[in-house]
C-alpha positions in Angstrom: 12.2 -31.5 -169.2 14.0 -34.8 -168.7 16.0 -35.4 -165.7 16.9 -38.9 -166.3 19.5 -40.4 -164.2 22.6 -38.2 -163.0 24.2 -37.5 -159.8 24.0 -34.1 -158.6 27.6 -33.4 -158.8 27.2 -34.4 -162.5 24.7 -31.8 -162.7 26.8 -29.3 -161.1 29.4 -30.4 -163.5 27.4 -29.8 -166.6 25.2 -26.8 -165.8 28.6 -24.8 -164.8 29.9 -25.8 -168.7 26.5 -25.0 -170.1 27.1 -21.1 -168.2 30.3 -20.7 -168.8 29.2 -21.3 -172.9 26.5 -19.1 -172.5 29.2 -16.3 -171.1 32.8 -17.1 -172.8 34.1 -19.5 -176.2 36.0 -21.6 -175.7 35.1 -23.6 -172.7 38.0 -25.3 -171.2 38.9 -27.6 -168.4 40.9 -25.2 -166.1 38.2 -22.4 -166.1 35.7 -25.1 -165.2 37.7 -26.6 -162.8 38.3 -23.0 -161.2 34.5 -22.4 -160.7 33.7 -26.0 -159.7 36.9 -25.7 -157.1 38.3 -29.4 -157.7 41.8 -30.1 -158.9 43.1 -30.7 -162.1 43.0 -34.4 -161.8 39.7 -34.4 -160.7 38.3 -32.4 -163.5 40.2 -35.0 -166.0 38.7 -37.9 -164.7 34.8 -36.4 -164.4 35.4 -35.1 -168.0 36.3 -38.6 -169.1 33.1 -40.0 -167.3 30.9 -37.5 -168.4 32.5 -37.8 -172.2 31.2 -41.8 -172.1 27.9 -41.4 -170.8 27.2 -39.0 -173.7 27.0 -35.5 -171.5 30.1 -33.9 -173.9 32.9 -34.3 -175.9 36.3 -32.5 -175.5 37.4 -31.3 -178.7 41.2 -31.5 -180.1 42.1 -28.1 -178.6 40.7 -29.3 -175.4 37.5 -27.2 -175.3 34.8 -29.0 -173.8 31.2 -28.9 -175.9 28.3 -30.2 -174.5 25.7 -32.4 -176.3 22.4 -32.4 -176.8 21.7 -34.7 -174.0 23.6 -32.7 -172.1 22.6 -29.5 -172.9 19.1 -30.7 -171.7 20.6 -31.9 -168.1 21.9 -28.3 -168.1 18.0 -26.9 -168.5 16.4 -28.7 -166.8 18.8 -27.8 -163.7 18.6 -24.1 -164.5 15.1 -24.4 -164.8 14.4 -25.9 -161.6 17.4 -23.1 -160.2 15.1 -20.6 -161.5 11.7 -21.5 -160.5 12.8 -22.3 -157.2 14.1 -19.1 -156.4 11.4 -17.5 -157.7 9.4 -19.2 -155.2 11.7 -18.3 -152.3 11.9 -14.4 -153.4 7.9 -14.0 -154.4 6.3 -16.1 -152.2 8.8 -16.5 -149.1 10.2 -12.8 -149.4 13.4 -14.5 -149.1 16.6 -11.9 -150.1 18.4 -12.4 -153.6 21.8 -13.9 -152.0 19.5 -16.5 -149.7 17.6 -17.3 -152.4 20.0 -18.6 -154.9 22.1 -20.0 -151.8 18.7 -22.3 -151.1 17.7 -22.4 -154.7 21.2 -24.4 -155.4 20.6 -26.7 -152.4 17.3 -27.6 -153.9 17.5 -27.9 -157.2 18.7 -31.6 -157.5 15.6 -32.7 -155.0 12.9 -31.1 -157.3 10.6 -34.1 -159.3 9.4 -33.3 -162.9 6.1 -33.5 -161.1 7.0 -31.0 -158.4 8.6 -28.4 -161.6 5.1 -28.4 -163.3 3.2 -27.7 -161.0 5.4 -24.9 -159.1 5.8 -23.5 -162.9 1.6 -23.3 -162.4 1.5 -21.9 -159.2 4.1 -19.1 -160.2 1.6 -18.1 -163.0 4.7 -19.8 -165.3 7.3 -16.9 -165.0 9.3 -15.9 -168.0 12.9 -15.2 -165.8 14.6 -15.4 -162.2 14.3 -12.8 -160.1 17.8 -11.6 -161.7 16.4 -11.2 -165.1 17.5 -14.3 -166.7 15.3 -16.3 -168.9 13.8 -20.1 -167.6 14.4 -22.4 -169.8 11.5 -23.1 -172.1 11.3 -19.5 -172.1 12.7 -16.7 -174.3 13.5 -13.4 -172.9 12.9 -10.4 -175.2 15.2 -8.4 -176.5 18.0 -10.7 -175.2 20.2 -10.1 -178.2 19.9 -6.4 -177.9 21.3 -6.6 -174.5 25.2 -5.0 -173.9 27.4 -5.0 -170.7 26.8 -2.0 -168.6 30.4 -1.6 -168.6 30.6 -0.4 -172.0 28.1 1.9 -171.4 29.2 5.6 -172.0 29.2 8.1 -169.8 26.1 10.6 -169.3 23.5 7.8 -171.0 20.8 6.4 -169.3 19.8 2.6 -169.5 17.7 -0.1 -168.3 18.5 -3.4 -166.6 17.8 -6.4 -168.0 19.6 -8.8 -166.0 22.2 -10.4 -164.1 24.4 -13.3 -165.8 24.8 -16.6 -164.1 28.3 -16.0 -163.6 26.9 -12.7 -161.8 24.5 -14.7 -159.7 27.4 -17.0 -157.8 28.9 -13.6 -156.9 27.1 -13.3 -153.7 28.5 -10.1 -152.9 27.5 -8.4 -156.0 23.9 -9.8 -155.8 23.4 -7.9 -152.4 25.1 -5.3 -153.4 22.5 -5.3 -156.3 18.8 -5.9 -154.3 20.6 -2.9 -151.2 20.6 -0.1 -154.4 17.7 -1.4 -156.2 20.0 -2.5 -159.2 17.0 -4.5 -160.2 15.7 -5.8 -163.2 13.7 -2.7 -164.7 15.6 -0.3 -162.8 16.5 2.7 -164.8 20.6 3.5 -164.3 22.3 6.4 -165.3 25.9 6.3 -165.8 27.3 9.1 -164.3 30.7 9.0 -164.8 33.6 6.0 -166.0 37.0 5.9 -164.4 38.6 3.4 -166.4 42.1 4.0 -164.4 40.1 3.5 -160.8 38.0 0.5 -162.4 34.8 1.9 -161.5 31.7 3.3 -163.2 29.4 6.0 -160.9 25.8 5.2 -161.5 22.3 6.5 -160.5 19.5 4.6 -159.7 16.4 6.6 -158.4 17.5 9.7 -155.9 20.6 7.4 -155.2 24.5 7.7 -156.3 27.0 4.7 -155.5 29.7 3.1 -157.4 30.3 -0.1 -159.0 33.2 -1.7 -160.2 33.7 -2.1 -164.2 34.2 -6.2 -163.6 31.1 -6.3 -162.1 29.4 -4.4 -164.6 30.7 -6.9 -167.0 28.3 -9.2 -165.7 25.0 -7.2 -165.6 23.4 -6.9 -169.0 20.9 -3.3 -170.3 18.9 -2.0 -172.9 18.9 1.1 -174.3 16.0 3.0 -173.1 
């Protein structure tokens, strides 16, 4: 992975485009300005920057595409994301929401040198702890994946993972690890109430509810 030179907000920048493409079409400056909480003007002028050093290009209906160059940035971030909450979550026992909170804090420090050789002492892991696949990696089955939200009543299915977009929802992620809404986890959906906007699930001996919005961000295979 090549980190080349970037500033960390840049990264920030170009890794929130690179998830947002990975979880909506098109990508455009006021959703990424929403996530990355800066003003309008400000996400003009970054755009702009990021456009001439070779990071994206802003199409005629303003959505925003990232390059090749930049798509690697985007990566090589995540990848670093990744491992470095695996780390915190395997080897520290650190809790999902900590995790990612540190994980994000770190990410920018991390060398290429430093990424190999956690990648080695990790045994090279495949995904997060949220089920997503690391960079460099491809997660099985990944296409086969749906929403649990349009899941139908009375079927049972497994969880894959948790989008990125799920992951910066911190109160979903506890949420999550407190009913063992886990990767692997086995969830029956016992009942949809579109009209109430939630979906009554099953995991193990235990009931709970979960809202259809969040579901939308928490992918599962068919058992």
């Amino acid at each position: 992975m090549e980190h080349g030179k970037i500033t960390p907000t840049a990264e920030d920048y170009v890794r929130t485009i690179y998830v947002l493409g990975e979880e909506m079409q098109p990508v455009i400056a006021a959703r990424v300005a929403d996530e990355m909480g800066v003003s309008p003007s400000t996400m003009v002028v970054t755009l702009r920057r990021l456009q001439s050093q070779g990071y994206l290009r802003v199409e005629r209906r303003k959505e925003i595409h990232l390059t090749g160059k930049g798509r690697r940035v985007a990566e090589g971030i995540l990848r670093r994301h990744f491992l470095t909450e695996r780390l915190l979550t395997d080897v520290l026992g650190m809790d999902w929401v900590k995790a990612h909170q540190e994980a994000h804090r770190l990410e920018h420090a991390i060398s290429a040198e430093v990424e190999e050789r956690l990648a080695k002492l990790l045994n090279n892991p495949s995904t997060c702890p949220h089920g997503n696949a690391i960079p460099g990696k491809e997660l099985p089955n990944a296409k086969k994946s749906s929403p649990l939200s349009v899941v139908a009543q009375g079927r049972e299915v497994v969880l894959q993972r948790i989008t990125e977009g799920g992951e910066r929802d911190s109160r979903l992620l506890g949420f999550m690890q407190q009913h063992q809404l886990v990767p692997g986890a086995r969830v029956t959906v016992l009942e949809v109430a579109p009209s109430l906007g939630i979906m009554n699930l099953k995991v193990g001996r235990e009931e709970f509810a979960l809202g259809i919005e969040a579901a939308k961000k928490l992918r599962v295979l068919d058992v």
